[in-house]
Backbone as CSV, one residue per row, in Angstrom:
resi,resn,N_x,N_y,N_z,CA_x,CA_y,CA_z,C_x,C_y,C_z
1,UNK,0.857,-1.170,0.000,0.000,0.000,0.000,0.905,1.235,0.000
2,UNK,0.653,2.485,-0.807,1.553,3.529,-0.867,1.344,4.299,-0.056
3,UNK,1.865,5.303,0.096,1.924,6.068,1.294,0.526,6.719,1.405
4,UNK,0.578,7.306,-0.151,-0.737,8.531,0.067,-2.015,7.470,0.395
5,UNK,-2.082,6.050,0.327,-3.731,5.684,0.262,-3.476,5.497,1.307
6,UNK,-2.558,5.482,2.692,-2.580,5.102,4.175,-2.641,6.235,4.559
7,UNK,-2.334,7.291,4.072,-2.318,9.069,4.591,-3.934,9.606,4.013
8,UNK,-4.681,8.397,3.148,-5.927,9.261,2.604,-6.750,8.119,3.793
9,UNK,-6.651,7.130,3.412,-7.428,6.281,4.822,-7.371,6.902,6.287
10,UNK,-6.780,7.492,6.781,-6.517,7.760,8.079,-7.369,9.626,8.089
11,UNK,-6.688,10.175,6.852,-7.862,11.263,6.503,-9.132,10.819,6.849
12,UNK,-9.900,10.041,5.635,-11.096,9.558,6.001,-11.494,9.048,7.176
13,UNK,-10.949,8.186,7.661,-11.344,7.596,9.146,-11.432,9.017,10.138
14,UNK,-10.932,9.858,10.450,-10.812,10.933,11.564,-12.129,11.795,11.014
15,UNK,-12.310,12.009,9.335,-13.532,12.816,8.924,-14.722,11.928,9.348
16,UNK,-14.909,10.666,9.168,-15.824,10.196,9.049,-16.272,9.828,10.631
17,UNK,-14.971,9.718,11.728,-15.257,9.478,12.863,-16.218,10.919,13.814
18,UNK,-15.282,11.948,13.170,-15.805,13.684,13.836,-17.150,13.544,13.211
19,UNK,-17.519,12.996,11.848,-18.928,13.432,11.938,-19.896,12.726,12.511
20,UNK,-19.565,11.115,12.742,-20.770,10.424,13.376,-20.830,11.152,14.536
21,UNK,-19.647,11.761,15.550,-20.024,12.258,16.922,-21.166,13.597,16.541
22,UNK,-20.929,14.179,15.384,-21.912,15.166,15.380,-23.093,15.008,15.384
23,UNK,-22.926,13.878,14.537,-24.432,12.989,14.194,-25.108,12.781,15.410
24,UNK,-24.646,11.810,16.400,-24.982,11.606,17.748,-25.374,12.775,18.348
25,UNK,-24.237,13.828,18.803,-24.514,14.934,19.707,-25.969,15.715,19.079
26,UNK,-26.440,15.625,17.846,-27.554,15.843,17.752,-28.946,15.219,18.106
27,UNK,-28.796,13.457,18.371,-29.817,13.172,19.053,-30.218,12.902,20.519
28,UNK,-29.466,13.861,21.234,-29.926,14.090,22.956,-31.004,14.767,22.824
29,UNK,-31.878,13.998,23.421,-33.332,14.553,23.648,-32.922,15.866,24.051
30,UNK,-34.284,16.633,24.099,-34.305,18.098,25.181,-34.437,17.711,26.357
31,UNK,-34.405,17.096,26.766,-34.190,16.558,28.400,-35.853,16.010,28.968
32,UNK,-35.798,16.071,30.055,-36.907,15.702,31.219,-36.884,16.654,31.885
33,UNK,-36.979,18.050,32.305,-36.747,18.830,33.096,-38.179,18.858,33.188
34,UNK,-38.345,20.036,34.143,-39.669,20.271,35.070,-40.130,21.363,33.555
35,UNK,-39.348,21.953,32.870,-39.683,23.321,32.026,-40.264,22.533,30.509
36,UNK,-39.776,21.376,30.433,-39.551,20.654,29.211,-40.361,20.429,28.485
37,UNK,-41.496,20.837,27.446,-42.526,20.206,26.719,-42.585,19.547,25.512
38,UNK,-42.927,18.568,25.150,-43.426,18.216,23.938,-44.304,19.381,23.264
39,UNK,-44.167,18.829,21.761,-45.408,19.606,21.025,-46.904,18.937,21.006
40,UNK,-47.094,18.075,21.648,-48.265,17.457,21.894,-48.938,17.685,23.289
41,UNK,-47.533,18.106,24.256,-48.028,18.676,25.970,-48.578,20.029,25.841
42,UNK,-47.896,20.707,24.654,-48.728,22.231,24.621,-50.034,22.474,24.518
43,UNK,-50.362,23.560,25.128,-52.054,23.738,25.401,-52.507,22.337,26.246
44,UNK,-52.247,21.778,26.653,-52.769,21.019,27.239,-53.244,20.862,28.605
45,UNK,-54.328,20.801,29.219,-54.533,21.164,30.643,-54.119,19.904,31.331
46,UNK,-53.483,20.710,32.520,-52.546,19.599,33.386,-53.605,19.606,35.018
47,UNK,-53.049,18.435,36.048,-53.502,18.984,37.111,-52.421,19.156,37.860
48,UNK,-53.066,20.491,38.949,-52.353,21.182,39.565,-52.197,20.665,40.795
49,UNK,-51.558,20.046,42.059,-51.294,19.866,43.111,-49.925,20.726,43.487
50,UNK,-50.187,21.318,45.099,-49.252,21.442,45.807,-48.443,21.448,46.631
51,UNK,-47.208,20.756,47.119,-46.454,19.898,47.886,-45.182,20.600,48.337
52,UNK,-44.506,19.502,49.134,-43.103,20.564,50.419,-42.209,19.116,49.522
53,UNK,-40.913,19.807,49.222,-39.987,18.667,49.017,-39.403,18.306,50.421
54,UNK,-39.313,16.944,50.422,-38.607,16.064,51.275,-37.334,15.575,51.033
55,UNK,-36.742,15.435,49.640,-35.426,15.630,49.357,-35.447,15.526,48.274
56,UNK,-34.056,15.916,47.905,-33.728,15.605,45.795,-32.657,15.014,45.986
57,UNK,-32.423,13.464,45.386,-31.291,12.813,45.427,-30.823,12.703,43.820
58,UNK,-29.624,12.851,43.852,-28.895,12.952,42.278,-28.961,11.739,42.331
59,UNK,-29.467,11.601,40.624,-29.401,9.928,39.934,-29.080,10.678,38.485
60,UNK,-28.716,8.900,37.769,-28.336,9.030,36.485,-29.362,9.142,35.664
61,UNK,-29.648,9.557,34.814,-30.751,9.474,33.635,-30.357,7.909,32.680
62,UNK,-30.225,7.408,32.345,-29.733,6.661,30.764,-29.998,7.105,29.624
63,UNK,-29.226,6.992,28.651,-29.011,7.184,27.952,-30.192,6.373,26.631
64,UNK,-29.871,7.305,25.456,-31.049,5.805,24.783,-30.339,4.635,24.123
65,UNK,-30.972,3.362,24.324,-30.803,2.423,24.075,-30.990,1.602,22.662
66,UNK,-31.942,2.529,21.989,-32.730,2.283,20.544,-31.420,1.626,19.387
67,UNK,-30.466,2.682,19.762,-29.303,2.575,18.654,-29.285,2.821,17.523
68,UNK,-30.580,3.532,16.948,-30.979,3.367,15.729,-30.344,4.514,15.173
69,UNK,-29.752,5.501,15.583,-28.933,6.677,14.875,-27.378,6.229,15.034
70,UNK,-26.810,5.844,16.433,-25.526,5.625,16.772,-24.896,4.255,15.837
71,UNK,-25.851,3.219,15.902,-25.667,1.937,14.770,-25.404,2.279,13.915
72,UNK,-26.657,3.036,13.025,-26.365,3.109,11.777,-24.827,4.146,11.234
73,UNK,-25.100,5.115,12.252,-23.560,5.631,11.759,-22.580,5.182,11.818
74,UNK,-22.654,4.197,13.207,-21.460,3.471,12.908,-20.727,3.030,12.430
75,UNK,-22.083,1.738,11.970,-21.739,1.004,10.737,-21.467,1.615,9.120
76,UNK,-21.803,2.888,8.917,-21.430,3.627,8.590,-19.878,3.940,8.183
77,UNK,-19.845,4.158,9.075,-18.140,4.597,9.559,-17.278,3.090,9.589
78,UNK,-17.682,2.256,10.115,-16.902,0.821,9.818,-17.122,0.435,9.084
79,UNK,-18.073,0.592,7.760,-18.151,-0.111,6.688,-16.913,0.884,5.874
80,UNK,-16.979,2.149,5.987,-16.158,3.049,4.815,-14.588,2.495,5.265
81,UNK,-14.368,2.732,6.799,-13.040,2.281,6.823,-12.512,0.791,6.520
82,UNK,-13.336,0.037,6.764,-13.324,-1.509,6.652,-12.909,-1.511,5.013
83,UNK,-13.297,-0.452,4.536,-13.312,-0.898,2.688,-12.228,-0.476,1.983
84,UNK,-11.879,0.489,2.916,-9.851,1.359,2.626,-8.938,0.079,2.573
85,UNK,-9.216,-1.304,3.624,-8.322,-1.909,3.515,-8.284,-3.214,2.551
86,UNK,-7.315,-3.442,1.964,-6.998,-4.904,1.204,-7.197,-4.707,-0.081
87,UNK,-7.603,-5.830,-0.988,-8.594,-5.981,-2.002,-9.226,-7.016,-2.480
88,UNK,-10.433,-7.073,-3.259,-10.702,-8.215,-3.799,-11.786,-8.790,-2.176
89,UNK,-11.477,-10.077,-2.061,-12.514,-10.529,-0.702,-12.266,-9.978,0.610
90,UNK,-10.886,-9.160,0.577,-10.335,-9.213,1.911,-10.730,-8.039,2.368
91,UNK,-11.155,-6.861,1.268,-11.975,-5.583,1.090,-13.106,-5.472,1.968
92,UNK,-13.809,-6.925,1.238,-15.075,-6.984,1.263,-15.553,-7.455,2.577
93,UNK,-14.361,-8.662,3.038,-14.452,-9.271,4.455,-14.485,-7.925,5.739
94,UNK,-13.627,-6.991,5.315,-13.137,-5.931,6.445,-13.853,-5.009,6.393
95,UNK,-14.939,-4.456,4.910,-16.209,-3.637,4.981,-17.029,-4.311,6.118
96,UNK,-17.471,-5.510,5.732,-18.446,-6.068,7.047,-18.427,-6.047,7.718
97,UNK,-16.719,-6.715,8.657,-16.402,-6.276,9.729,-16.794,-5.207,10.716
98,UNK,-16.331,-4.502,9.646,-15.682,-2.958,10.063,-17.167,-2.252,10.333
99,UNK,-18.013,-2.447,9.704,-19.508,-1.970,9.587,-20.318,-2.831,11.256
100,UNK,-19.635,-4.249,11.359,-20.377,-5.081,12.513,-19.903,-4.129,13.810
101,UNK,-18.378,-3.750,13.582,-18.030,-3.126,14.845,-17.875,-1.624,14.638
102,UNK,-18.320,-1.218,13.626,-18.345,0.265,14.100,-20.198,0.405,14.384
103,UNK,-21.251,-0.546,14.694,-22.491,-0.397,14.706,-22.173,-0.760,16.271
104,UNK,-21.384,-1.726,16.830,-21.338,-1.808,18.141,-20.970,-0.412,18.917
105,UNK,-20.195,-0.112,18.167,-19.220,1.376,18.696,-20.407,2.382,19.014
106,UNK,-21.110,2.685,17.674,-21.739,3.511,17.804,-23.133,3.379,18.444
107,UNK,-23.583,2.562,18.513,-24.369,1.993,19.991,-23.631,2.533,21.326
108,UNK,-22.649,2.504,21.689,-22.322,2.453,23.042,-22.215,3.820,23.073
109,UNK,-21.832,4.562,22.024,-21.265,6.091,21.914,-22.660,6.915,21.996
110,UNK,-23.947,6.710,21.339,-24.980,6.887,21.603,-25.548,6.817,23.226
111,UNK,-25.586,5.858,23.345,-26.256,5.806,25.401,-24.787,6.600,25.982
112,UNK,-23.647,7.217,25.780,-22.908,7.939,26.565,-23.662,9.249,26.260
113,UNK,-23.389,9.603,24.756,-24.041,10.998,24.755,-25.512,11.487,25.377
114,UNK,-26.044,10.589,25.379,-27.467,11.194,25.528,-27.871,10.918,27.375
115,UNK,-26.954,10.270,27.959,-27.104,9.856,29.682,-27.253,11.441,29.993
116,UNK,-28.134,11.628,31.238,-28.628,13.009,32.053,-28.589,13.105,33.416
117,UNK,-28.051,13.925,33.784,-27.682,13.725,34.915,-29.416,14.435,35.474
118,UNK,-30.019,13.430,36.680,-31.162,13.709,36.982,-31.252,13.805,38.397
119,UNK,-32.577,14.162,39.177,-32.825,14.100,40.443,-33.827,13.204,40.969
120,UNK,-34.539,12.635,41.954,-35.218,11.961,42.253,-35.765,12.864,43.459
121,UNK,-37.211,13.726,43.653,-37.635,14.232,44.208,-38.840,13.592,45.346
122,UNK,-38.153,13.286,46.680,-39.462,13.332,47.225,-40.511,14.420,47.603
123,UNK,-41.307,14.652,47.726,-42.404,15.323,47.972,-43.866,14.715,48.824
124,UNK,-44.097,15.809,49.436,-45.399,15.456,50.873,-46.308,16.617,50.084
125,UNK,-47.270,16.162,49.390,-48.589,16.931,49.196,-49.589,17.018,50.203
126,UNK,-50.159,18.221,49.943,-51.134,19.074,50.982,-51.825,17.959,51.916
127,UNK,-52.061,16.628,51.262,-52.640,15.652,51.849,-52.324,14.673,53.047
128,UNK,-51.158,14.857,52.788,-50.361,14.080,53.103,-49.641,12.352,52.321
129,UNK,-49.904,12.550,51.344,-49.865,11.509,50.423,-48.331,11.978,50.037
130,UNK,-47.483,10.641,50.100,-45.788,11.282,49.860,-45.699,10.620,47.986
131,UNK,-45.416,11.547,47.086,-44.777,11.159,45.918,-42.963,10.811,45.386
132,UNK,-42.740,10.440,44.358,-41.514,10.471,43.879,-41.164,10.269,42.454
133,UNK,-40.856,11.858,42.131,-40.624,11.932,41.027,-39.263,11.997,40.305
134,UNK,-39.148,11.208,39.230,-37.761,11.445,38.497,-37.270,12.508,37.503
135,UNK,-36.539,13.664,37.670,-36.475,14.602,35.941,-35.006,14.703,35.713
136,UNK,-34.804,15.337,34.876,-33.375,15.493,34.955,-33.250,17.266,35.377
137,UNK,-32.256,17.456,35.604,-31.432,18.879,36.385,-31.396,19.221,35.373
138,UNK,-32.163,20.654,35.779,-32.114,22.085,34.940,-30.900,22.937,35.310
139,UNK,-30.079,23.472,34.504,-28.999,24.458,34.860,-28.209,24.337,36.225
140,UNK,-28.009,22.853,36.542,-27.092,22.527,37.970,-28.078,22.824,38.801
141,UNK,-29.616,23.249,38.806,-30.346,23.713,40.109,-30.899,22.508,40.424
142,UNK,-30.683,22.203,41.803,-31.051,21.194,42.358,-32.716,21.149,43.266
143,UNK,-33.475,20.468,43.225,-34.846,21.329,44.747,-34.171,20.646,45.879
144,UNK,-34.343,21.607,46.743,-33.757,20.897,48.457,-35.021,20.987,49.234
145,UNK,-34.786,20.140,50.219,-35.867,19.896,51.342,-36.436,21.167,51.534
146,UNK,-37.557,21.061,52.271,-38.704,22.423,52.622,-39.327,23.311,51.384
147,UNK,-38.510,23.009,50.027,-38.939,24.169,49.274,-40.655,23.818,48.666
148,UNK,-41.274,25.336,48.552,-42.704,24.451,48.143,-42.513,24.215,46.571
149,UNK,-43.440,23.605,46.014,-42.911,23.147,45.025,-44.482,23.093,44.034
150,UNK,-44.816,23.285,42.586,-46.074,22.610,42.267,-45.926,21.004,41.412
151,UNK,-46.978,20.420,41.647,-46.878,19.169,40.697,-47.322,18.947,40.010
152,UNK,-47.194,18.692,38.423,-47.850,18.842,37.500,-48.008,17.444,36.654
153,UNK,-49.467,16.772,36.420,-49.808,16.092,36.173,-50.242,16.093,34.795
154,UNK,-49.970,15.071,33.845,-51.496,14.796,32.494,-51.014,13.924,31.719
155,UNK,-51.729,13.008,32.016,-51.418,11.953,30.478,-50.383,11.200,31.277
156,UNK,-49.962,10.442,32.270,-49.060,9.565,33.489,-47.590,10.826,33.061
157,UNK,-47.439,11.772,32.451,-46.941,12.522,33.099,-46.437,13.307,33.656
158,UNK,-45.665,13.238,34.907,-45.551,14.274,36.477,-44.041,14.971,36.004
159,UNK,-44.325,16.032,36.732,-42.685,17.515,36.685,-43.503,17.455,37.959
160,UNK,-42.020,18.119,38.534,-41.831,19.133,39.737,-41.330,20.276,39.182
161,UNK,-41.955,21.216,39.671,-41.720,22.865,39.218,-42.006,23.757,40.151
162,UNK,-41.254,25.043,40.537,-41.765,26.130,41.208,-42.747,26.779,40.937
């Protein structure tokens, strides 16, 4: 192999690697926050309850699991590099490859990008009935004990919000 097709392979591989991450970093949801809506939650009447937090414990969100953007780029990306190498079957053997494990790759690279760092809120409504809700953290603000808080209900589901 000559120099320039190992200096153009290694080109390609670094282009093709920077863009699947772009690819990815574009499918992190908008989060779970308390502020967060769908276009189907808009206008929509919610119910209103109001409650004292009892604590907010930091948890992880996960990431998504679907794979269906991170795979395909992957494989993507391991099929193009897989195909720089050899020729003839050995091309063809290392496209597949290269496509089987860059779909693994990009699976795993997917559930990193999109993990959220979240809270787990208890809460004591007016009733006395204790809830616990999961969202993810808005702007590092955490809710701490005593604060009042509203709870917002529709369709199974619940935010905590000021």
């Amino acid at each position: 192999m000559t120099l320039f097709k190992k200096n153009m392979r290694g080109v390609l591989f670094g282009t093709v690697t920077v863009a699947m991450a772009l690819v990815l970093s574009g499918c992190a949801s908008p989060g779970l926050t308390g502020k967060t809506y769908s276009q189907n939650e808009a206008r929509q009447v919610q119910t209103v309850r109001y409650a004292t937090v009892l604590s907010a414990t930091p948890v992880v969100i996960e990431g998504r699991k679907d794979g269906i953007v991170g795979t395909g780029a992957g494989a993507i990306v391991g099929g193009i590099a897989g195909s720089t190498l050899g020729g003839g079957k050995g091309a063809s053997i290392a496209t597949v490859l290269g496509a089987v494990a860059g779909g693994v790759a990009g699976q795993a690279i997917e559930g990193n990008v999109t993990r959220k760092q979240g809270q787990e809120i208890t809460v004591r409504l007016s009733n006395n009935e204790i809830l616990s809700i999961v969202q993810e953290v808005e702007n590092q603000s955490y809710f701490r004990a005593g604060e009042q808080v509203r709870i917002l209900n529709r369709g199974g589901v619940t935010r905590v919000v000021y």
